[in-house]
Backbone bond lengths (Angstrom), bond angles and torsions (degrees), N, CA, C in turn:
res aa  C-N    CA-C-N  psi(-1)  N-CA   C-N-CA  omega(-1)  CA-C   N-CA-C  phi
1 X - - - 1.458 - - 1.535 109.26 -
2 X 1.827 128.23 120.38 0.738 96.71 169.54 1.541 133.00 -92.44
3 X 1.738 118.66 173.79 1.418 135.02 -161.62 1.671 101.98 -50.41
4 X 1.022 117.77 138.80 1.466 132.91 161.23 1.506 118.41 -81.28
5 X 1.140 124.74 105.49 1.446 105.15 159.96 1.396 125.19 -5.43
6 X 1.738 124.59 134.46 1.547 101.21 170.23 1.561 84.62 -123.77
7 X 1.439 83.03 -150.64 1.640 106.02 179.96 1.746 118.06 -31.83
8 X 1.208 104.58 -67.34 1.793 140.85 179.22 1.099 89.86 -39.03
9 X 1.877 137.46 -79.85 1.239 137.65 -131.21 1.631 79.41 -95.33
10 X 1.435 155.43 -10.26 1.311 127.96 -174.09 1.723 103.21 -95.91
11 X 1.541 95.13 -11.37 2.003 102.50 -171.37 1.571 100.50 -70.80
12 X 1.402 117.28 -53.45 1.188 143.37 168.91 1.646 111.68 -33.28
13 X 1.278 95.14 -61.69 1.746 101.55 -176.28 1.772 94.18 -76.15
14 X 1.034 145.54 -23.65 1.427 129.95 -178.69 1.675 111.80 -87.70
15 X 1.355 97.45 -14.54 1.631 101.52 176.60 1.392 98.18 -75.02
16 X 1.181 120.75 -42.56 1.451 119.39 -134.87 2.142 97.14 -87.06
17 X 1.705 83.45 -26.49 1.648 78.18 -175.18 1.668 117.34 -86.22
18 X 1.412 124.13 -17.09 1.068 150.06 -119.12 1.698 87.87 -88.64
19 X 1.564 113.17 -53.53 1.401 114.04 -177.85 1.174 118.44 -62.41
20 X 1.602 123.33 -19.43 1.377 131.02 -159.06 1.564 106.71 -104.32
21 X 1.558 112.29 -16.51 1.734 102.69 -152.47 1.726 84.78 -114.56
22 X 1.411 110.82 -44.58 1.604 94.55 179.66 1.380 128.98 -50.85
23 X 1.658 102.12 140.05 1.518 107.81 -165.71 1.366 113.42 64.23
24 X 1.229 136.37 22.59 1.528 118.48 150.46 1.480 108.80 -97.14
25 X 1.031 115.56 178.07 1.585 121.93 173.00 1.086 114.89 -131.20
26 X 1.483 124.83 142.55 1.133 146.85 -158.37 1.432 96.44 -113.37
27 X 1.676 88.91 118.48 1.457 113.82 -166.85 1.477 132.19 -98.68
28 X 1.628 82.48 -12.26 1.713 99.70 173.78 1.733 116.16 160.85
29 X 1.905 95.93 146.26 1.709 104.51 -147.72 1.086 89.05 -100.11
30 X 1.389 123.85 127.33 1.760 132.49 155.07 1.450 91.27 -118.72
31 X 2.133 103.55 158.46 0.500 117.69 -141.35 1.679 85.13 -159.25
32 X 1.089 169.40 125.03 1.889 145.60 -151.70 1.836 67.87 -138.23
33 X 1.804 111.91 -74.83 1.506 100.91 -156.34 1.902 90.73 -120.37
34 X 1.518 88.32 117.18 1.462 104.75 178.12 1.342 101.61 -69.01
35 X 1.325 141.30 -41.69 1.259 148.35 -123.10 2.128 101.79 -95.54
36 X 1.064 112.00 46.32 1.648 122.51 175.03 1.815 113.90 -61.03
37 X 1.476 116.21 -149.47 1.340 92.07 174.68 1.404 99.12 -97.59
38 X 0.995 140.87 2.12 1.666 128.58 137.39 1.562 100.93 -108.52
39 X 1.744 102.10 157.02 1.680 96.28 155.02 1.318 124.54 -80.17
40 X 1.691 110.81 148.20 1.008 121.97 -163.10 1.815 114.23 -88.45
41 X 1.219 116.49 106.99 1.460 130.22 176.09 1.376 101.72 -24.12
42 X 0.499 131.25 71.93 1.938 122.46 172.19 1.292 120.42 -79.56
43 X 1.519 124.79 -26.09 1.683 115.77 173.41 1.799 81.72 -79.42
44 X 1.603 125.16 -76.75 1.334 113.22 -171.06 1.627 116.40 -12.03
45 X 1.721 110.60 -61.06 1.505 103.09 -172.35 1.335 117.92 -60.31
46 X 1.517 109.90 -35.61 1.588 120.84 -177.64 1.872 101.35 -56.29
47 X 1.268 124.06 -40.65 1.363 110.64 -169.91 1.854 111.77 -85.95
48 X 1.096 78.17 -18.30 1.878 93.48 -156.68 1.500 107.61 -83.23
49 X 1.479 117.83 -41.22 1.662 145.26 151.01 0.902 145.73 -74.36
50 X 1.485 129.61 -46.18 1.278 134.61 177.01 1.184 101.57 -81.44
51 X 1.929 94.97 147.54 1.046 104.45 -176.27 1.777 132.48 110.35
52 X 1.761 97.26 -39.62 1.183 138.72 -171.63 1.612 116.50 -97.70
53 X 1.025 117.58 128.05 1.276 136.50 -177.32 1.681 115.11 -75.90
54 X 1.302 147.26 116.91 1.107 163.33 -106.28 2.234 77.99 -130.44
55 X 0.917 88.49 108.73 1.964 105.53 166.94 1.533 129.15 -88.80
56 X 1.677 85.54 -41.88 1.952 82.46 177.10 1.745 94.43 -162.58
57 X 1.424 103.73 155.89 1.471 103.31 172.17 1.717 90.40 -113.12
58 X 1.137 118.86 153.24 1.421 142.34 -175.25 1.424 133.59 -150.03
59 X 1.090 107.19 113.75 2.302 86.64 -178.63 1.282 105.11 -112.40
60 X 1.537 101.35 171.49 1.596 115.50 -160.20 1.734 88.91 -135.85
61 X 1.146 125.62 125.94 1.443 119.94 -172.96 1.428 111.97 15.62
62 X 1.232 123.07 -117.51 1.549 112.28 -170.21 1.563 104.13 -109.44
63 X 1.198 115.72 55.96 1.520 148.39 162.64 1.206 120.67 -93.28
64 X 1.620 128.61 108.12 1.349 106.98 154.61 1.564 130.13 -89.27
65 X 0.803 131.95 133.25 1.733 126.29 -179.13 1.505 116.68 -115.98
66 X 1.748 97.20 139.37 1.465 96.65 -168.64 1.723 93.83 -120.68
67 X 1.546 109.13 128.07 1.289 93.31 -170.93 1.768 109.20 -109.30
68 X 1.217 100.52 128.21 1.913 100.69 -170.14 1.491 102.65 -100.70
69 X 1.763 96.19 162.96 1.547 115.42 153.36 2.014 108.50 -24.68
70 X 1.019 94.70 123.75 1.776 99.22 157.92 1.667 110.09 106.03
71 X 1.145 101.12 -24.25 1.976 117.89 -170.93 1.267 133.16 66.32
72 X 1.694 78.56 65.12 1.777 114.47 -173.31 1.717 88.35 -111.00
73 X 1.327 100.85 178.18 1.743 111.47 -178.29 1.279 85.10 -160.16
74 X 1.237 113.84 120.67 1.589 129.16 148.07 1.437 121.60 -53.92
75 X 1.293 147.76 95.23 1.471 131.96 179.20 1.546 124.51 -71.51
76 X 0.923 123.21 158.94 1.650 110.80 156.95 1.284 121.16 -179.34
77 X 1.272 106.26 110.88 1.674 124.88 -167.69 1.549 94.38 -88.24
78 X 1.520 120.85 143.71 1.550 130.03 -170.35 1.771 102.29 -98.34
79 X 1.333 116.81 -26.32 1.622 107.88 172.57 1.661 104.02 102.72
80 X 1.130 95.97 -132.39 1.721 110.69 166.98 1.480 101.74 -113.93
81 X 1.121 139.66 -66.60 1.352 134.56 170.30 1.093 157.92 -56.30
82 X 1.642 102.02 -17.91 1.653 115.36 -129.93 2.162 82.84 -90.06
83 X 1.101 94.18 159.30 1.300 120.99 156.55 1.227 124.22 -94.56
84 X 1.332 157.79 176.85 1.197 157.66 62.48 1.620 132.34 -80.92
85 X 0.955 118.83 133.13 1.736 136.63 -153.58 1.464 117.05 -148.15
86 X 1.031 135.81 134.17 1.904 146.81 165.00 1.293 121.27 -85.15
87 X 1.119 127.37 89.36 1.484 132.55 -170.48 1.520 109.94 -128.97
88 X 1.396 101.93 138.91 1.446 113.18 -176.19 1.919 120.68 -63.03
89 X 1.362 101.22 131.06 1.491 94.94 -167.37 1.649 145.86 -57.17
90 X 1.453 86.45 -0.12 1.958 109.15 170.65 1.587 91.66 -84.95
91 X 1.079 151.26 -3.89 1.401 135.92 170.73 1.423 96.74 -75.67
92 X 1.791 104.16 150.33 1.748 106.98 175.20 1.297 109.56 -80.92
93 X 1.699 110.75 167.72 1.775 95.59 -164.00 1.857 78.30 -82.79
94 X 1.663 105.18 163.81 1.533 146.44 142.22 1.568 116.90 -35.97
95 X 1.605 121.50 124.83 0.860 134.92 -131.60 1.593 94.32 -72.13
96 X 1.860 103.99 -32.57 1.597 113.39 174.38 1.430 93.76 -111.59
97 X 1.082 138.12 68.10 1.406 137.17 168.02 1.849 96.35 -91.38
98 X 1.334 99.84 99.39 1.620 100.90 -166.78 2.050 106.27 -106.44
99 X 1.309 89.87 -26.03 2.216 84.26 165.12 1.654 87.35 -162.36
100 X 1.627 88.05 158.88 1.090 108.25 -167.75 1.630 94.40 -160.25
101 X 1.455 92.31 134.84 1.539 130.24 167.54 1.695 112.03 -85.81
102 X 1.471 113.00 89.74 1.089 109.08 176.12 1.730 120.93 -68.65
103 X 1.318 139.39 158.59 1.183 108.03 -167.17 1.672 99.69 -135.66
104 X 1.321 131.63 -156.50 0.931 125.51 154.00 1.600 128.33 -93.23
105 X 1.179 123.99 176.29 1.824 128.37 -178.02 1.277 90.16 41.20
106 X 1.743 125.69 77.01 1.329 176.96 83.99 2.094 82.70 103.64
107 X 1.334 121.11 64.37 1.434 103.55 174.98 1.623 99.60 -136.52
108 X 0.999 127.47 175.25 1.402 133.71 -151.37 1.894 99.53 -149.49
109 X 1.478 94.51 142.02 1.424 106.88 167.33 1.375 119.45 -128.31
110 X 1.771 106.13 114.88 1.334 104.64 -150.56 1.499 99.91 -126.20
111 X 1.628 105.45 126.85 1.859 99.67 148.51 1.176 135.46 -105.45
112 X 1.194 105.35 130.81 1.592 125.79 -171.63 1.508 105.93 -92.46
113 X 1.333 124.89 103.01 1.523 136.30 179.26 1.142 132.46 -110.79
114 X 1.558 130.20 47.59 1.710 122.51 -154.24 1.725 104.59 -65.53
115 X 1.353 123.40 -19.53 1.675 98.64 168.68 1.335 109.72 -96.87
116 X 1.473 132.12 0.50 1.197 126.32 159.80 1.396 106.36 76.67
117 X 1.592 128.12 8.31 1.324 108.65 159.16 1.881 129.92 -108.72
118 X 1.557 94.74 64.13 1.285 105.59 172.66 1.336 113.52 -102.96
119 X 1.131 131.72 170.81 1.402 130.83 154.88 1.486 124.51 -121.40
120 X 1.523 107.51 135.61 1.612 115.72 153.25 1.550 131.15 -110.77
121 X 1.350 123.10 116.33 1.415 125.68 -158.58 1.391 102.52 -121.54
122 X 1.638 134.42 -169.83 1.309 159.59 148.95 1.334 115.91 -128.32
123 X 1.022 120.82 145.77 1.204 137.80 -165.16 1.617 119.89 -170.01
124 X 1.732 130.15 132.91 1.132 127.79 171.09 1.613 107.52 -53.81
125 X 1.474 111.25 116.50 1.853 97.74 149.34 1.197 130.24 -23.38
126 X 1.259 109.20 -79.38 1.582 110.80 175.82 1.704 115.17 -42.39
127 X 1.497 122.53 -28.52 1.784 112.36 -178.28 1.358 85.77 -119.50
128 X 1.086 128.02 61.11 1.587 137.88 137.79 1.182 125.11 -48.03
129 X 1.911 87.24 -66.90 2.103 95.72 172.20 1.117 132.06 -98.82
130 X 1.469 109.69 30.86 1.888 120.97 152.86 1.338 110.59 -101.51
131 X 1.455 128.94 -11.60 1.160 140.91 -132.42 1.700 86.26 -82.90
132 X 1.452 135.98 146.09 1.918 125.91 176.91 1.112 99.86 -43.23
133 X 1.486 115.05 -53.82 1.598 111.40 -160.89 1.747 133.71 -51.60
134 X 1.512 95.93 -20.03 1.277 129.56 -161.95 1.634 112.38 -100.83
135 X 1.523 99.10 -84.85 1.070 107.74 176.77 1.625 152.41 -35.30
136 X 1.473 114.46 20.90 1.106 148.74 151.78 1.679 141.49 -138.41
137 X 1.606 80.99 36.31 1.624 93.49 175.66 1.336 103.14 -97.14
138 X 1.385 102.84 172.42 1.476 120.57 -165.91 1.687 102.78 -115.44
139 X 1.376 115.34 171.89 1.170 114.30 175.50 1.411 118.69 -45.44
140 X 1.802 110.85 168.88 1.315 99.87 169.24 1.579 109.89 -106.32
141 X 1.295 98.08 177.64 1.615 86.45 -170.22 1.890 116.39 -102.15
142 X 0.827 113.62 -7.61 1.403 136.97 155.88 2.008 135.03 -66.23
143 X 1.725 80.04 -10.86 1.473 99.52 -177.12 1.619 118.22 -98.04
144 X 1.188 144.60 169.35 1.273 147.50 175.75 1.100 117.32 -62.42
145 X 1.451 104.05 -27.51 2.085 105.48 176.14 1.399 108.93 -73.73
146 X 1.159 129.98 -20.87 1.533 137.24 -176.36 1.751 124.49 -57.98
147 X 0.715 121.95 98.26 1.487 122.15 175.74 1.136 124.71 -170.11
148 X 1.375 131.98 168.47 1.639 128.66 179.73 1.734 126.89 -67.50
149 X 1.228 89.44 -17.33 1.635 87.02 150.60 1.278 115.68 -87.66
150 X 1.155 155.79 11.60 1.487 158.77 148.93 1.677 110.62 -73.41
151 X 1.597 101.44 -65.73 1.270 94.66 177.27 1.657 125.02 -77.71
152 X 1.369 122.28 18.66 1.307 129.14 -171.34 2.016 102.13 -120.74
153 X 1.408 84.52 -12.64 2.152 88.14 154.42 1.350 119.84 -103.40
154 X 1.282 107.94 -31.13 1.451 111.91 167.92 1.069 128.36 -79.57
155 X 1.649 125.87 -5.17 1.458 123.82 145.84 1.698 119.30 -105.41
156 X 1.096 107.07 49.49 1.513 135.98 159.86 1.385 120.57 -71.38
157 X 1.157 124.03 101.64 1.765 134.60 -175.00 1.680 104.60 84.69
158 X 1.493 116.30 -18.35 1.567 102.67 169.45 1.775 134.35 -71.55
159 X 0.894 120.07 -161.15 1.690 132.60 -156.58 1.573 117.98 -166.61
160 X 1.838 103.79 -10.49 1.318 90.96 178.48 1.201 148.94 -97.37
161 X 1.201 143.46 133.20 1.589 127.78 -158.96 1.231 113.69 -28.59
162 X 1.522 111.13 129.46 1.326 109.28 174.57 1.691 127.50 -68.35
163 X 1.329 107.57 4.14 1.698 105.88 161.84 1.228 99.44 -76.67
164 X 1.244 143.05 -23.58 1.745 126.78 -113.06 2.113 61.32 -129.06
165 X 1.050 101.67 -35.89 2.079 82.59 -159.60 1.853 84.03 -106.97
166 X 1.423 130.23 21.60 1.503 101.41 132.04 1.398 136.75 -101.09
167 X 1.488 91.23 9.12 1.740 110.10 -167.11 2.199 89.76 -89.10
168 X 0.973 100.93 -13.27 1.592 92.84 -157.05 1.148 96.07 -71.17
169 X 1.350 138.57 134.21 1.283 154.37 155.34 1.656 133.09 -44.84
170 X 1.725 95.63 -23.91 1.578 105.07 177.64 1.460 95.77 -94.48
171 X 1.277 133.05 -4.94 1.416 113.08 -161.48 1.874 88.27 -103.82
172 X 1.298 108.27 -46.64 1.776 122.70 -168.30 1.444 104.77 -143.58
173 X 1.413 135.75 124.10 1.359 131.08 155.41 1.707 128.79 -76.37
174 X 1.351 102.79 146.54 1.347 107.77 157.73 1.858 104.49 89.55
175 X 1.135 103.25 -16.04 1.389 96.05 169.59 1.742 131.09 -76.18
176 X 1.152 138.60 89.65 1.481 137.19 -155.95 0.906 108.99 -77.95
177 X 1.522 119.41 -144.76 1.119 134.91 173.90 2.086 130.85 -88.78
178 X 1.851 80.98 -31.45 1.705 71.11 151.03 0.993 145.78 -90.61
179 X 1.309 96.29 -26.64 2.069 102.39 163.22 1.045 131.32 -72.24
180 X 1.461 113.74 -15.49 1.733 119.00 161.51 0.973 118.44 -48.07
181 X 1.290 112.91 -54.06 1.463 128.24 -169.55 1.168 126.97 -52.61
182 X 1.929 91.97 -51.89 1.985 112.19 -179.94 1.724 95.82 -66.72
183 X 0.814 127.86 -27.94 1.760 115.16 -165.51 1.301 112.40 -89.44
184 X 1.863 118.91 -49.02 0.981 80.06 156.47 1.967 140.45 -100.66
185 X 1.093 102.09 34.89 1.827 110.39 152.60 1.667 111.21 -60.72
186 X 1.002 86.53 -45.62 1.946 117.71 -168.12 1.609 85.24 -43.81
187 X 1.371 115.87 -80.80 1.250 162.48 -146.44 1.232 100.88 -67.88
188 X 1.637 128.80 -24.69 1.620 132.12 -164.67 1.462 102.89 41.08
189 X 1.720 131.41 45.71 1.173 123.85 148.32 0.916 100.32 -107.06
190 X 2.144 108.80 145.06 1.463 114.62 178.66 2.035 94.17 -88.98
191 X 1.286 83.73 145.71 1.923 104.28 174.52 1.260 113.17 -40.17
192 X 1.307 117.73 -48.94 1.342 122.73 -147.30 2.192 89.29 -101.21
193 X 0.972 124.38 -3.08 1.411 120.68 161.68 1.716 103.69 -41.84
194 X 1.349 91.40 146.09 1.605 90.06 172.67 1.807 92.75 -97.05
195 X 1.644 99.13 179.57 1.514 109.25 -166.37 1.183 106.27 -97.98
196 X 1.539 124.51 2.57 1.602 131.55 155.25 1.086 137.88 -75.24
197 X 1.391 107.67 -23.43 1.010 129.66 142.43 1.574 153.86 -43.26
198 X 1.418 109.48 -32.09 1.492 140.30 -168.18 1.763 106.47 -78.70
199 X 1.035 115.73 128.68 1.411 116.76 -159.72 1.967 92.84 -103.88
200 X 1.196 110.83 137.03 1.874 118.92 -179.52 1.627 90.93 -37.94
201 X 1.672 132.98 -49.93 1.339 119.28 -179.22 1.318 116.10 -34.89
202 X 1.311 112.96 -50.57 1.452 132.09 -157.62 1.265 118.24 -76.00
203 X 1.038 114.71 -36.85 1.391 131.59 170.90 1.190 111.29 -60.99
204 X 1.788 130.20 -54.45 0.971 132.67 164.81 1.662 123.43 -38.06
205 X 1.383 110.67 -64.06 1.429 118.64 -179.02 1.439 92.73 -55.74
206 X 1.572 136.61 -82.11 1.628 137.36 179.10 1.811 101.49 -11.84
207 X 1.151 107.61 -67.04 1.550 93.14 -179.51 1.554 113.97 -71.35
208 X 0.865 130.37 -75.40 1.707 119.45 178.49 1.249 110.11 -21.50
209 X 1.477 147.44 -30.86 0.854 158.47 -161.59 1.882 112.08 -81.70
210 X 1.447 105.06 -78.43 0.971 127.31 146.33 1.833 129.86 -3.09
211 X 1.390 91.63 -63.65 1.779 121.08 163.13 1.134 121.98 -67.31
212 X 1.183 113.00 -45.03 2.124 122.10 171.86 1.436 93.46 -87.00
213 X 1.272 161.95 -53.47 1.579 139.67 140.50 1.763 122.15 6.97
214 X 1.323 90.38 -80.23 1.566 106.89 -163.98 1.713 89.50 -75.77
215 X 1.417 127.17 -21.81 1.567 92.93 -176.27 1.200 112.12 -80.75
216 X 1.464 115.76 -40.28 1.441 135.26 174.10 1.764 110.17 -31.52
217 X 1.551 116.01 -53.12 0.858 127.29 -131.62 2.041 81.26 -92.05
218 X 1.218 114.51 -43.52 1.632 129.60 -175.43 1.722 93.25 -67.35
219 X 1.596 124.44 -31.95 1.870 121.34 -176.80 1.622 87.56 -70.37
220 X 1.873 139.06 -56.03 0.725 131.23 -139.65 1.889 105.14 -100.08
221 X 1.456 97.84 25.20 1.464 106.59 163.65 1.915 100.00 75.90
222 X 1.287 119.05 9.88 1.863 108.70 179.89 1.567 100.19 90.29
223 X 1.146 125.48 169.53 1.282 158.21 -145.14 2.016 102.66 -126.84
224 X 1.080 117.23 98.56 1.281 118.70 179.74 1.293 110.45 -102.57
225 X 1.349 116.87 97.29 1.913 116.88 176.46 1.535 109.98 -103.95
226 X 1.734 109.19 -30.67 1.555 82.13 167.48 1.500 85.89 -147.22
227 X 1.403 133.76 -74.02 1.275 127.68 -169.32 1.376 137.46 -66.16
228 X 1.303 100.70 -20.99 2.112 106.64 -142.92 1.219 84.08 -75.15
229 X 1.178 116.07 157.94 1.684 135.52 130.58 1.794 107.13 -144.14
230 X 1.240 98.22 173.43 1.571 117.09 -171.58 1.598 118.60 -68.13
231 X 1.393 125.25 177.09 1.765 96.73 164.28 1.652 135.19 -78.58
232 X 1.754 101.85 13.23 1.331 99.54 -175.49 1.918 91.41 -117.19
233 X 1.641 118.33 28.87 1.230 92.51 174.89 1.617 122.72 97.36
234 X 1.687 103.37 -15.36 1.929 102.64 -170.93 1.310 94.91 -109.54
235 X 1.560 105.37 133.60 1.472 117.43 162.27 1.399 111.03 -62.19
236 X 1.468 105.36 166.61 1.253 128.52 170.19 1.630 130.62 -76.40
237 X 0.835 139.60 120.89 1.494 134.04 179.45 1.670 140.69 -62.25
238 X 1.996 97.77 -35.15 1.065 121.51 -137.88 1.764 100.74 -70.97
239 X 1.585 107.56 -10.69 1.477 119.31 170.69 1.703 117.43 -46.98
240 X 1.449 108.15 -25.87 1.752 114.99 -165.05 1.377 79.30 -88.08
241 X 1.437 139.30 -13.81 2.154 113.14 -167.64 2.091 83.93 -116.72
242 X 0.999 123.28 22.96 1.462 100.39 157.67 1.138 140.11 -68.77
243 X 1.071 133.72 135.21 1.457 114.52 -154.76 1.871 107.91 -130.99
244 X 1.429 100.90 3.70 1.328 104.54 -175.31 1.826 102.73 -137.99
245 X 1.232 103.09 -40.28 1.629 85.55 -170.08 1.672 112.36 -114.81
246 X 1.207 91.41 160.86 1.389 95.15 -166.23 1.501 114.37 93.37
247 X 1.606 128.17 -4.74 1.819 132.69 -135.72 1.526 87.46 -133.22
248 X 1.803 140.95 16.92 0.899 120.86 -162.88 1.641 105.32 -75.52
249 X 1.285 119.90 148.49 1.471 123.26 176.75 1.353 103.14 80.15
250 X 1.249 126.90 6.33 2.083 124.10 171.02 1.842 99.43 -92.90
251 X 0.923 106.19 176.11 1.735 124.55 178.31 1.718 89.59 -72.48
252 X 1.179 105.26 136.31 1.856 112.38 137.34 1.266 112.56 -77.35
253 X 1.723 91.86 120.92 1.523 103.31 168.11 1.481 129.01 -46.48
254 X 0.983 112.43 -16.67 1.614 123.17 -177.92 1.511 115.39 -101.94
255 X 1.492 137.95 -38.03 1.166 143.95 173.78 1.421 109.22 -119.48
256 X 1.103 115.26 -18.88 1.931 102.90 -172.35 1.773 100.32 99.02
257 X 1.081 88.00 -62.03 2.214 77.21 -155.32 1.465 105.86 -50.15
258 X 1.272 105.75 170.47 1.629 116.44 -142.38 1.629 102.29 -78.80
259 X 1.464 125.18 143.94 1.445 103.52 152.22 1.365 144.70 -58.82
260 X 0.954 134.37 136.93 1.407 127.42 173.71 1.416 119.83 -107.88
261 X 1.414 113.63 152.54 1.664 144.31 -162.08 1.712 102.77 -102.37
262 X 0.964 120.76 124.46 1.177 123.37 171.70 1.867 116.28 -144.93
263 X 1.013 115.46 144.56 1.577 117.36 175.58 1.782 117.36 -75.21
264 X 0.886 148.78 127.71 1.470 157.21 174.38 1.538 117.53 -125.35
265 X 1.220 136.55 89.45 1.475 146.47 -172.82 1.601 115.31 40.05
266 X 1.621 96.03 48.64 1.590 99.80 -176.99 1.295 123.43 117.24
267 X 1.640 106.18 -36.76 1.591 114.06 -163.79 1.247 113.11 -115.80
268 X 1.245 144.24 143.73 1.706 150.84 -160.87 1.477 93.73 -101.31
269 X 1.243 104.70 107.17 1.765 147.20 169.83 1.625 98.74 -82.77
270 X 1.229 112.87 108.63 1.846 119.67 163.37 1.554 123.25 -88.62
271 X 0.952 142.85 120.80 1.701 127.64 174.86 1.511 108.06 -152.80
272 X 1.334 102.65 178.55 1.480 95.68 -171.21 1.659 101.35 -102.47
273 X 1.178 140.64 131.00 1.795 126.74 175.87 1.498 114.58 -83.89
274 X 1.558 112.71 19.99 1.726 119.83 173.05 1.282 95.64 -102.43
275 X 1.471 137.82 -38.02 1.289 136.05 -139.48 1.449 105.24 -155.04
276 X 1.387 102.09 21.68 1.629 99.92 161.38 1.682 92.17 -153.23
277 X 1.245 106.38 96.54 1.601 103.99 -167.00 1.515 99.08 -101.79
């Protein structure tokens, strides 16, 4: 399966657009293939957006948010594939160039989606966080509420592998499947530990871990395995410092013996079985 954008590669893409898109105005909503994994509102965006001058870019776990004139928020989830990029409007559109934010001083904001399961929405700012999409997310992990005393109440009465309940979205956002992996390597917890298991130490290191992960991973521009790049077009790096996934059958950097591949509710979990016991 390939990698989804996580957290990292959407921080990256909101940095990257952030200097360029504030204060322009969005001059007009196209839309070629509405049909994403929802359809995309396009008269809504046309009334709700156009027209309107772009105030702040913002993300919400693996959310980007564009916040306009009036106290609307543009949404836009990237899928498995999708791009988003700023390119000047004499470029031809993208082969999946499926909506686009035309802008002003002739440049365009375009997503490019060939599996088509991204999303573009509208939404009030203020009902952001009632909004379905929203309203059962969990902290972020980059924020001050984040730490192993958080996740050591929130796996209170559970049993489930602790890959499987850092991937969960109500407990922590934005963390996937590759950063599960790297943290806990990081962390010398094995995946498949249950979360009853996990001692308040552990939890602690798991989160510290976790945090020097995802910052690392947002310094080294995101993780490029097949699609992502930033909004000016540059991949991510942070793929050359992985040290757990993707590495099954290489040495552990720390002991030598080989990595191993294992399945976890669908998704291929990497760790070492010397140093993640």
């Amino acid at each position: 399966m390939p990698a989804v954008p996580e957290l990292p590669e959407v921080e990256v893409l909101r940095r990257s657009l952030e200097p360029h898109v504030v204060g322009r105005r969005i001059v007009r909503v196209e839309a070629v293939q509405p049909l994403l994994r929802e359809r995309v509102p396009v008269d809504e965006l046309r009334i709700r957006a156009g027209g309107r001058r772009i105030v702040a870019v913002r993300r919400r776990a693996k959310y980007l948010l564009l916040d306009v004139e009036g106290g609307s928020t543009v949404v836009v989830h990237l899928g498995m594939s999708g791009q988003l990029g700023l390119v000047p409007e004499a470029v031809p559109p993208a082969r999946h160039e499926h909506v686009t934010l035309h802008l002003d001083r002739d440049e365009r904001l375009r997503l490019s989606d060939p599996r088509r399961f991204g999303l573009v929405f509208v939404v009030g700012t203020d009902d952001l966080p009632a909004d379905r999409h929203f309203r059962h997310l969990g902290v972020e992990p980059l924020s001050g509420r984040f730490g192993g005393e958080l996740l050591r109440a929130a796996a209170r009465r559970r049993r489930a592998p602790v890959k499987t309940f850092l991937m969960d979205s109500r407990v922590v956002v934005g963390i996937g499947n590759i950063y599960a992996s790297e943290s806990l390597y990081r962390a010398g917890i094995h995946p498949c530990r249950s979360v009853a298991r996990i001692s308040a130490e552990r939890w602690n290191r798991l989160a510290a871990a976790v945090v020097k992960v995802l910052r690392q991973a947002i310094g080294e521009g995101g993780t490029t395995l097949n699609d992502f790049a930033d909004g000016e077009g540059k991949k991510g790096y942070f793929q050359v410092s992985l040290v757990a996934y993707g590495r099954a059958g290489l040495p552990c950097g720390a002991c030598g013996r080989p990595i191993r591949r294992r399945v976890q509710a669908g998704r291929s979990t990497f760790y070492c079985p010397r140093c993640q016991r």
